[in-house]
MDTraj code that builds the backbone (N, CA, C; nanometers):
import mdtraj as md
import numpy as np

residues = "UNK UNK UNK UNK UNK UNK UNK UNK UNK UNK UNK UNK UNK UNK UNK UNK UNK UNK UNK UNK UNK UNK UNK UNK UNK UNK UNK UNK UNK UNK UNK UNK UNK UNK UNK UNK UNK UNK UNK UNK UNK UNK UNK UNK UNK UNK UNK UNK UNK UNK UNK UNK UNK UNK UNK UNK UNK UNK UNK UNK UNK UNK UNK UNK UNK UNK UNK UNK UNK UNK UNK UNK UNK UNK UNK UNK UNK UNK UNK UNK UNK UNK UNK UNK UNK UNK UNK UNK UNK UNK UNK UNK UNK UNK UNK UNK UNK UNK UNK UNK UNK UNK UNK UNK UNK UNK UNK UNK UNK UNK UNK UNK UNK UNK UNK UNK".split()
xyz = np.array([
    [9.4197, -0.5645, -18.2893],
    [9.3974, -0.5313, -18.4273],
    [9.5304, -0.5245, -18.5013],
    [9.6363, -0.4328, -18.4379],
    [9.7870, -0.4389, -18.4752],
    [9.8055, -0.5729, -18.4995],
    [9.8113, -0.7389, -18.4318],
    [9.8502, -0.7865, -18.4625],
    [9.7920, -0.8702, -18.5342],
    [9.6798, -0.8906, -18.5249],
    [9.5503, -0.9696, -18.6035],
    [9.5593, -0.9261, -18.8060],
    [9.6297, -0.8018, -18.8158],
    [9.6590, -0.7749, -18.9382],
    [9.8081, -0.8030, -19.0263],
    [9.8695, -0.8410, -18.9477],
    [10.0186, -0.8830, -18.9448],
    [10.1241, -0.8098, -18.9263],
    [10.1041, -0.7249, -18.8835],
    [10.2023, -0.6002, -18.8893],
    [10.3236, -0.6518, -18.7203],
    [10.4558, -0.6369, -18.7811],
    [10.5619, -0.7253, -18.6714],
    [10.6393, -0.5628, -18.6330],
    [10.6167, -0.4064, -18.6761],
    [10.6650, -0.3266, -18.6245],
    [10.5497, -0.2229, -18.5702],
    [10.6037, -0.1648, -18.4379],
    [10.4945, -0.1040, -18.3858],
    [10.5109, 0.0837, -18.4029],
    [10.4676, 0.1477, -18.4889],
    [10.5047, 0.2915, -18.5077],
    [10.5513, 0.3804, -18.3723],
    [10.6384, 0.4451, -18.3797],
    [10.6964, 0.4744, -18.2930],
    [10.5640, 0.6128, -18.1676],
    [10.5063, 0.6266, -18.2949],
    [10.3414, 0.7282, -18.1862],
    [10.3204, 0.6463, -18.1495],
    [10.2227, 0.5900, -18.1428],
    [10.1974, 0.4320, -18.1033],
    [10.2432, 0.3721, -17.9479],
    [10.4054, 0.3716, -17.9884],
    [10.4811, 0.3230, -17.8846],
    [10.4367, 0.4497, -17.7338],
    [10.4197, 0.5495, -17.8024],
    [10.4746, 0.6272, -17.6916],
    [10.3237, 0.6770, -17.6140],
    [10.2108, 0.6378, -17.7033],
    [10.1332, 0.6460, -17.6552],
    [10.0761, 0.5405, -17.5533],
    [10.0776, 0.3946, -17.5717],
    [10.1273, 0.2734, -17.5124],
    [10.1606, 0.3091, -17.3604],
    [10.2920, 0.3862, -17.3768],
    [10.4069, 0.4162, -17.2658],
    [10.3216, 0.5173, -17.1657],
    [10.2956, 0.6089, -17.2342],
    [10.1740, 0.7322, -17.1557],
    [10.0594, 0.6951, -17.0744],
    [10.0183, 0.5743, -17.1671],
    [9.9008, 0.5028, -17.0611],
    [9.9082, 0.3785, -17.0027],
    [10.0493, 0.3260, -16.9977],
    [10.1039, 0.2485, -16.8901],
    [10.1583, 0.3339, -16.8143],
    [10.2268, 0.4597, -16.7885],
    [10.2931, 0.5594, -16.6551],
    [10.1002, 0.5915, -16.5356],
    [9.9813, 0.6350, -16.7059],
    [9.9216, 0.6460, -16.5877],
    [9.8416, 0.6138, -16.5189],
    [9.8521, 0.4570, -16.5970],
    [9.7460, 0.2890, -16.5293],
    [9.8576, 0.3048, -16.3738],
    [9.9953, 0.3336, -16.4200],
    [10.0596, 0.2973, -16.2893],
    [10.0513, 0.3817, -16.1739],
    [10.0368, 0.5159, -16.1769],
    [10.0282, 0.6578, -16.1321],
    [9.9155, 0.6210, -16.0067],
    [9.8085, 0.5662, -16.1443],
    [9.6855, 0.5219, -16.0357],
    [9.6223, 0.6687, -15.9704],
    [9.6083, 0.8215, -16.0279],
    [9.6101, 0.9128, -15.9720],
    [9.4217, 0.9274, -16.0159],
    [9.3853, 0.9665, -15.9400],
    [9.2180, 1.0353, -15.9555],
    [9.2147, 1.0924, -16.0593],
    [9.1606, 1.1131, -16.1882],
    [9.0898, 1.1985, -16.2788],
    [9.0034, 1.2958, -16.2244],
    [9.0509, 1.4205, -16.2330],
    [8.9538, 1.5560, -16.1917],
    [8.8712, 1.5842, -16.2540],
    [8.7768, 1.5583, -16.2690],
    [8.6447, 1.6332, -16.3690],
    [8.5637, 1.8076, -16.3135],
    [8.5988, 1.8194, -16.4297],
    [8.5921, 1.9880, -16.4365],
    [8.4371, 2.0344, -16.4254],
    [8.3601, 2.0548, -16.3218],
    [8.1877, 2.0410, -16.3361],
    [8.1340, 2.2025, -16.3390],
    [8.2556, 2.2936, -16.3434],
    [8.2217, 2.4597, -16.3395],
    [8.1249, 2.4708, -16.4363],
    [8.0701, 2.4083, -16.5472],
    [7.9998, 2.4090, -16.6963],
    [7.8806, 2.3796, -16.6148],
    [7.8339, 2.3846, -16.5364],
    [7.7189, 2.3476, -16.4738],
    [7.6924, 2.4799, -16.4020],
    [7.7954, 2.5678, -16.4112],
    [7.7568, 2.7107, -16.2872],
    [7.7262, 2.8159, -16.4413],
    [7.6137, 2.8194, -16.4779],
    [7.6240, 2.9375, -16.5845],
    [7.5095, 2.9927, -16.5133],
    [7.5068, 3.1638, -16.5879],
    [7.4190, 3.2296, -16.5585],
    [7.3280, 3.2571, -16.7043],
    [7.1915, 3.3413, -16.7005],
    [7.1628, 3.4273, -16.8518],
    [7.1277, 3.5648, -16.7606],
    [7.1830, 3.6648, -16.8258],
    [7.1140, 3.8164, -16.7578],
    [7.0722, 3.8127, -16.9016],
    [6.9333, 3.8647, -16.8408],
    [6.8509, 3.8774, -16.9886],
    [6.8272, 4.0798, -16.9012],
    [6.8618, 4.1825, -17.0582],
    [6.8162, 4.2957, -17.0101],
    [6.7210, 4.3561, -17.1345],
    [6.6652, 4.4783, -17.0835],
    [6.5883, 4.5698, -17.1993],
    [6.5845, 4.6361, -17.1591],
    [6.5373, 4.7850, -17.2609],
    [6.5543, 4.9101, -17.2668],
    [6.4051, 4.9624, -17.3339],
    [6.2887, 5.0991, -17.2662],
    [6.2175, 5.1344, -17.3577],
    [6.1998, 5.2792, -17.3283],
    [6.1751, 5.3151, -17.4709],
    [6.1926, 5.4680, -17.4934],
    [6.0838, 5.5109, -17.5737],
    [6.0267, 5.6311, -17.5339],
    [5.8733, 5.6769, -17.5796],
    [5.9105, 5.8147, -17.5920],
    [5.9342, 5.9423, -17.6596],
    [5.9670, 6.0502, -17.6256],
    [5.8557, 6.1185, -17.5685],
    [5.7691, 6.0647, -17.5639],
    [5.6679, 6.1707, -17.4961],
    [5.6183, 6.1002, -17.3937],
    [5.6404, 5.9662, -17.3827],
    [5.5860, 5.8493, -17.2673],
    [5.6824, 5.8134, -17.1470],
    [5.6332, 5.6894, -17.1369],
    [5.7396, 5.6195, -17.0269],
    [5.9090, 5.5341, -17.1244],
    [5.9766, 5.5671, -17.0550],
    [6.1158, 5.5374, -17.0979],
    [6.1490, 5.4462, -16.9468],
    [6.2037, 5.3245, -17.0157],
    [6.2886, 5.2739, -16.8712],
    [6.3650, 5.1729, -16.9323],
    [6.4253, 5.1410, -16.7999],
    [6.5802, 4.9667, -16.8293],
    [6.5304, 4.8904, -16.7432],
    [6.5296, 4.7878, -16.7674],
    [6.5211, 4.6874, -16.6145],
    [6.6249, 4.5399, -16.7104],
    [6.6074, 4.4313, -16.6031],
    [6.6932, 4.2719, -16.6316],
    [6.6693, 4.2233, -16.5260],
    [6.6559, 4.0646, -16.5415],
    [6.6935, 3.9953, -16.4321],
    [6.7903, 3.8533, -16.4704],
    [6.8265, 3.8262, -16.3801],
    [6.9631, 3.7010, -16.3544],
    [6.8904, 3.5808, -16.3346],
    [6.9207, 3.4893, -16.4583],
    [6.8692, 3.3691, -16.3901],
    [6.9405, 3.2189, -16.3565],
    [6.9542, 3.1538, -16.3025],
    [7.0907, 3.0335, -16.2535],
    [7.0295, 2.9656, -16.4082],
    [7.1387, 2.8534, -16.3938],
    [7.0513, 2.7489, -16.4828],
    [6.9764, 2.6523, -16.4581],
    [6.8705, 2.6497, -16.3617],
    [6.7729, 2.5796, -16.3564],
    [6.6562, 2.6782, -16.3883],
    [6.6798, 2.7928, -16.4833],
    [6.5712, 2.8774, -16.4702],
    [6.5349, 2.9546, -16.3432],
    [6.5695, 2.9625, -16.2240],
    [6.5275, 3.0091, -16.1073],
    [6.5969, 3.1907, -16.1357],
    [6.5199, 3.2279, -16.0457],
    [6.5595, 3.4474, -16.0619],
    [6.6010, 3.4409, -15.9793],
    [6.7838, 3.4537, -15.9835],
    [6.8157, 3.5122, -15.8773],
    [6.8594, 3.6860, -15.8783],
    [6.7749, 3.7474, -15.9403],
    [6.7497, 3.9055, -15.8825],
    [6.6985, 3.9751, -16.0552],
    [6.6389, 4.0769, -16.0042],
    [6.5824, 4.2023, -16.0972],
    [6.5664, 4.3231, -16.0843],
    [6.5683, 4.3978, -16.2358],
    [6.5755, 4.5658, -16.1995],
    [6.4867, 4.6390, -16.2868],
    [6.4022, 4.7210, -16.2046],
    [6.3161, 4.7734, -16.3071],
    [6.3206, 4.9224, -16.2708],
    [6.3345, 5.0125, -16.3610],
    [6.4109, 5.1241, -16.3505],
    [6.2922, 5.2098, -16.4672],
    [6.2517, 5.3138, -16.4070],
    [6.2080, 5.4763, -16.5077],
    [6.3085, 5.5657, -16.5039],
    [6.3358, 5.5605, -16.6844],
    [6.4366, 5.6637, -16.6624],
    [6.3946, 5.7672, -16.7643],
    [6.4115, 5.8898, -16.6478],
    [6.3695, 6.0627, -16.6426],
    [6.3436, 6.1227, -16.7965],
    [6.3181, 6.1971, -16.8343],
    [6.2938, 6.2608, -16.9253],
    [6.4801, 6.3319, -16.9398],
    [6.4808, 6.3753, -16.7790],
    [6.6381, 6.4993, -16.7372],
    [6.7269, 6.3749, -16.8542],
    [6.7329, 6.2865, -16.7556],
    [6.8412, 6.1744, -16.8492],
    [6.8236, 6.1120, -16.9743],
    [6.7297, 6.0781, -17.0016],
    [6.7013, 6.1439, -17.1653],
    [6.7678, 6.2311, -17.2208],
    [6.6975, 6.3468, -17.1971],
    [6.7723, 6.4915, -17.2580],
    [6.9214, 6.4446, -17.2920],
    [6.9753, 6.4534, -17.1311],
    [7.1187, 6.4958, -17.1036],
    [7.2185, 6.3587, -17.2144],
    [7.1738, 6.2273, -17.2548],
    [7.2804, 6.1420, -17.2949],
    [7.2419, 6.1287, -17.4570],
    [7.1501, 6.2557, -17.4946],
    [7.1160, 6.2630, -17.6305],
    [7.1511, 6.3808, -17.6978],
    [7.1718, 6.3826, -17.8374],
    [7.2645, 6.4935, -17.8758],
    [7.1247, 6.5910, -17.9466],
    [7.1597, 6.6668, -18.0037],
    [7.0434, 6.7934, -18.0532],
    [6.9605, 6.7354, -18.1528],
    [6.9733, 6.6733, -18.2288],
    [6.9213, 6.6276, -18.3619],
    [6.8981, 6.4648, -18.3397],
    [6.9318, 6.3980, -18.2551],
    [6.9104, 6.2645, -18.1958],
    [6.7556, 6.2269, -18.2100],
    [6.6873, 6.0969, -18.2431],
    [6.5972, 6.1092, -18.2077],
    [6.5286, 5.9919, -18.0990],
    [6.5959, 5.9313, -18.0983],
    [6.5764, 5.8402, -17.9573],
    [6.7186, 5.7832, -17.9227],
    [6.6777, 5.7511, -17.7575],
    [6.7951, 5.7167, -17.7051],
    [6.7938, 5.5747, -17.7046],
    [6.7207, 5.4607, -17.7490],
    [6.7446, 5.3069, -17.7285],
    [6.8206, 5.2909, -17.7318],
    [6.9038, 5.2816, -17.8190],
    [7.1050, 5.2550, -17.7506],
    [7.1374, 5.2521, -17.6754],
    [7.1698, 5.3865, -17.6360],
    [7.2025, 5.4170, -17.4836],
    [7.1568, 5.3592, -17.4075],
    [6.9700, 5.3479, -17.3899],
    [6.9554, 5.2565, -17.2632],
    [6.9781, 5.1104, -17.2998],
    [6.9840, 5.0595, -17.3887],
    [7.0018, 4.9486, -17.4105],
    [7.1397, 4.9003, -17.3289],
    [7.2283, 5.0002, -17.3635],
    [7.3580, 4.9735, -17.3189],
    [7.3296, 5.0108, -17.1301],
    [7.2788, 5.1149, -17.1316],
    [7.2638, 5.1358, -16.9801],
    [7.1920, 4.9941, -16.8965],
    [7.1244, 4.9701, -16.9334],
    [7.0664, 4.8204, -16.8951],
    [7.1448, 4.7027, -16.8806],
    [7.2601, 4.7221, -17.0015],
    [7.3481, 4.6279, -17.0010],
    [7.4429, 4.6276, -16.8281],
    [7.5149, 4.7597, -16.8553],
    [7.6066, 4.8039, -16.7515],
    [7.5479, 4.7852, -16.6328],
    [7.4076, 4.8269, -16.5942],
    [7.3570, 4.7846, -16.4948],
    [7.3293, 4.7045, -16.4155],
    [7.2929, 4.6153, -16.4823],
    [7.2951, 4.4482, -16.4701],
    [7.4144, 4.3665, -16.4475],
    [7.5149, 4.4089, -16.5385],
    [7.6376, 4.3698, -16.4523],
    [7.7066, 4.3975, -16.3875],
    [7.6570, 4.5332, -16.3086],
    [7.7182, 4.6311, -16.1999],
    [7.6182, 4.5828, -16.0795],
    [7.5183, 4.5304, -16.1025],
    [7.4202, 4.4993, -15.9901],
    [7.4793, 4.3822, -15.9828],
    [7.3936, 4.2554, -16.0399],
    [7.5003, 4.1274, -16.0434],
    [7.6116, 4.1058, -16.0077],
    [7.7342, 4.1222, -16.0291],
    [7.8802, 4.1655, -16.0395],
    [7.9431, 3.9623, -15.9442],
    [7.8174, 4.0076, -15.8243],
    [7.8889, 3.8971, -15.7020],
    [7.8060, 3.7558, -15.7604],
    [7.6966, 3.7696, -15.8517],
    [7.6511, 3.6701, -15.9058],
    [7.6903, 3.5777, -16.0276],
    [7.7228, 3.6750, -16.1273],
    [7.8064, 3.6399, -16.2355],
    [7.9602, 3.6219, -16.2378],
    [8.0194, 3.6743, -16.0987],
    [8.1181, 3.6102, -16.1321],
    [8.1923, 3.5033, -16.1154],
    [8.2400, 3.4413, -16.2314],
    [8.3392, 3.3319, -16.2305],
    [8.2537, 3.2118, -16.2877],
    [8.1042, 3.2749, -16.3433],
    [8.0480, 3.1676, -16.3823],
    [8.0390, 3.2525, -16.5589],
    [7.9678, 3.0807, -16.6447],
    [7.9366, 3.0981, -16.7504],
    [7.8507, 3.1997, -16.7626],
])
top = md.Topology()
chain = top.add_chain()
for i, resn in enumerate(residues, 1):
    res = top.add_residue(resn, chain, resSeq=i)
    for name in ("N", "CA", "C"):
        top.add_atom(name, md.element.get_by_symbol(name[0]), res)
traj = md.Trajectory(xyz[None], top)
């Protein structure tokens, strides 16, 4: 195309890009392809809170072909209720929300790591 348009000087980027992929036509070295984007996980979690009912956390881990690799289903106490809620509070979903969170990646820990 450079020369088909008439142009008799070659920009010096150009040149050096040229040069970069003649060192590594010559190198001749394997291209590594990076395939870790294929190791992801989803922890899907939840949290439910009833003050007079059932309250619990659970999650489970799934690869990416959709397959479960593990789950947690958890009732949690009225005691622990009480105790991570303040006087005037009126539900704890947060908290377990977050407790569900922590859980899941404290259970998991050897599953999720080092992946997406």
């Amino acid at each position: 195309m450079h020369i088909n348009r008439g142009f008799t000087h070659i920009p010096t980027e150009l040149q050096e890009t040229l040069h970069t992929l003649a060192r590594l036509i010559e190198a001749n070295e394997p291209r590594l392809i990076d395939t870790r984007f294929f190791e992801w996980v989803h922890l899907y979690v939840d949290a439910s809170f009833e003050p007079a009912g059932h309250s619990g956390v659970g999650g489970m881990l799934l690869d990416c072909r959709g397959r479960c690799l593990g789950f947690f289903s958890e009732v949690v106490s009225p005691a622990l209720s009480s105790a991570i809620s303040s006087e005037d509070q009126k539900t704890v979903i947060f908290e377990l929300e977050g407790l569900a969170a922590a859980t899941g990646i404290s259970l998991f820990r050897q599953g999720i790591g080092g992946k997406d």
